[in-house]
C-alpha positions as CSV (number, residue, x, y, z in Angstrom):
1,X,-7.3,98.2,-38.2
2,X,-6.1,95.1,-35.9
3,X,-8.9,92.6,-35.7
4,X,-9.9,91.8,-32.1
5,X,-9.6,88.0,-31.0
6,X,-13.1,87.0,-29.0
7,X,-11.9,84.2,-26.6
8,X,-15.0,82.0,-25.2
9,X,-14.7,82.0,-21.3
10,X,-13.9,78.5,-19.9
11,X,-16.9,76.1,-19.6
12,X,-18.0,76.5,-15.9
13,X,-17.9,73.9,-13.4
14,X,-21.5,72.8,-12.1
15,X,-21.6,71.8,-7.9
16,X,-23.6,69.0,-6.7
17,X,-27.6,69.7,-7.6
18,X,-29.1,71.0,-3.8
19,X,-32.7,69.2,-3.8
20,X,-35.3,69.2,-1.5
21,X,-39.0,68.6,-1.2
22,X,-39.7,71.9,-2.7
23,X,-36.8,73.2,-4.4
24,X,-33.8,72.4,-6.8
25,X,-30.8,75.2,-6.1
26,X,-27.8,74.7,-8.8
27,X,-24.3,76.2,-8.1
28,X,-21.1,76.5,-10.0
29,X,-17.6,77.7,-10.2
30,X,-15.6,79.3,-13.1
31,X,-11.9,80.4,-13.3
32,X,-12.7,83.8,-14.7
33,X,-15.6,85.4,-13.7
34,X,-18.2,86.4,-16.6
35,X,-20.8,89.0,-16.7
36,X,-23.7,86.4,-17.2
37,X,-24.2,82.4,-16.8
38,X,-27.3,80.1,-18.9
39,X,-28.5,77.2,-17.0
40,X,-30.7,75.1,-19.1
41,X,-32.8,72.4,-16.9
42,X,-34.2,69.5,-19.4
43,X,-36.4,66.3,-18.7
44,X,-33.5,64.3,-21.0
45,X,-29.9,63.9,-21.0
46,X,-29.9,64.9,-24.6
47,X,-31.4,68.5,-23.6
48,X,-34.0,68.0,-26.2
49,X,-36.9,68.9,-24.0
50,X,-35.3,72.2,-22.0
51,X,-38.3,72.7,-19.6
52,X,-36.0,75.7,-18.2
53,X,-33.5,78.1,-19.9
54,X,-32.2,80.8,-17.9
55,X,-29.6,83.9,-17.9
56,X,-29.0,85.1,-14.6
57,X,-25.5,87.4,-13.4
58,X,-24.9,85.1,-10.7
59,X,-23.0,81.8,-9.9
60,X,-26.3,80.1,-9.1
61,X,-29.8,79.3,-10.5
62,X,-33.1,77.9,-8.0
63,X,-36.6,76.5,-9.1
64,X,-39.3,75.7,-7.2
65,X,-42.5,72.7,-8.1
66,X,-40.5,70.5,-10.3
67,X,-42.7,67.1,-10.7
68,X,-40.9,64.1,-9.3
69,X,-38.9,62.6,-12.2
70,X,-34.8,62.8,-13.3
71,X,-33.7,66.3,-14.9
72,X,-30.6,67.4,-16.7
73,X,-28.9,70.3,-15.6
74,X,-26.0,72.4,-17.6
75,X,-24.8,75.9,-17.6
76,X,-22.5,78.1,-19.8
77,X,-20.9,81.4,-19.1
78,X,-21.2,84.2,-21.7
79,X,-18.5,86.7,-21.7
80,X,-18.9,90.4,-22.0
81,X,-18.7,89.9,-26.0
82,X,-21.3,87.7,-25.8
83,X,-19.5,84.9,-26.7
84,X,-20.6,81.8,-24.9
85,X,-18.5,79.1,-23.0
86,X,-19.0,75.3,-24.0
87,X,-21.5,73.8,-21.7
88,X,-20.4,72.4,-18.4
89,X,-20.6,68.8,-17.8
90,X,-24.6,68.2,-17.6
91,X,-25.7,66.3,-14.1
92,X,-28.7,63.9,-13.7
93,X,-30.8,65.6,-10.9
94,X,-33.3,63.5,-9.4
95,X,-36.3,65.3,-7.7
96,X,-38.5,62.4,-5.4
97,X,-41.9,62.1,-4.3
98,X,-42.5,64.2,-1.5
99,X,-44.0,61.7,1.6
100,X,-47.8,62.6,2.5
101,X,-46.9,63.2,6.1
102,X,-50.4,64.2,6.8
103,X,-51.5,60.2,6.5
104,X,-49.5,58.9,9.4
105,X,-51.6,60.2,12.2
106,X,-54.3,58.1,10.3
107,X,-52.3,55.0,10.1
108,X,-53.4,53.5,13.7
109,X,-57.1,54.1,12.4
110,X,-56.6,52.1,9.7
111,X,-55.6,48.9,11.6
112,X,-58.5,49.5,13.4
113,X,-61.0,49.1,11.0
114,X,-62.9,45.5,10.4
């Protein structure tokens, strides 16, 4: 019998990180489509501490209540043999403190005070 040659997809292509005060939405592109994608979200550029670690079908991933700090994001495609792409480039994503809003109506107060 002919032996059949499994063929890694390409390593996809990760967008710009979307972030706002309440969620981080990743994107990618890939030159052949593949039946799934891992993301892998990590607190270090190293991707020893993976705080997320996904397989989803689409070319995108979302989370919500990250803690303000730098992440790491990277995602792979895995072809229909299971037979995963090398990681995309990895991309710092930096998630800020959100502003207390809710204090600036009490800011004239303030000055008021003795």
């Amino acid at each position: 019998p002919a032996q059949r040659l499994h063929v890694p997809p390409p390593a996809p292509v990760l967008a710009a990180p979307e972030v706002d005060a309440k969620s981080l939405r990743l994107t990618w592109t890939t030159p052949v489509s593949a039946p799934a994608y891992r993301v892998q979200l990590a607190r270090d550029a190293q991707f020893n501490d993976v705080i997320a670690d996904a397989q989803v079908s689409q070319t995108q991933w979302s989370t919500t209540a990250l803690a303000p700090a730098t992440y790491h994001a990277r995602v792979q495609a895995v072809g229909p043999d299971a037979i995963a792409s090398e990681f995309s480039s990895a991309q710092a994503v930096e998630v800020r403190r959100r502003f207390p809003w809710w204090v600036l109506p009490i800011v004239p107060l303030l000055l008021l005070l003795p």
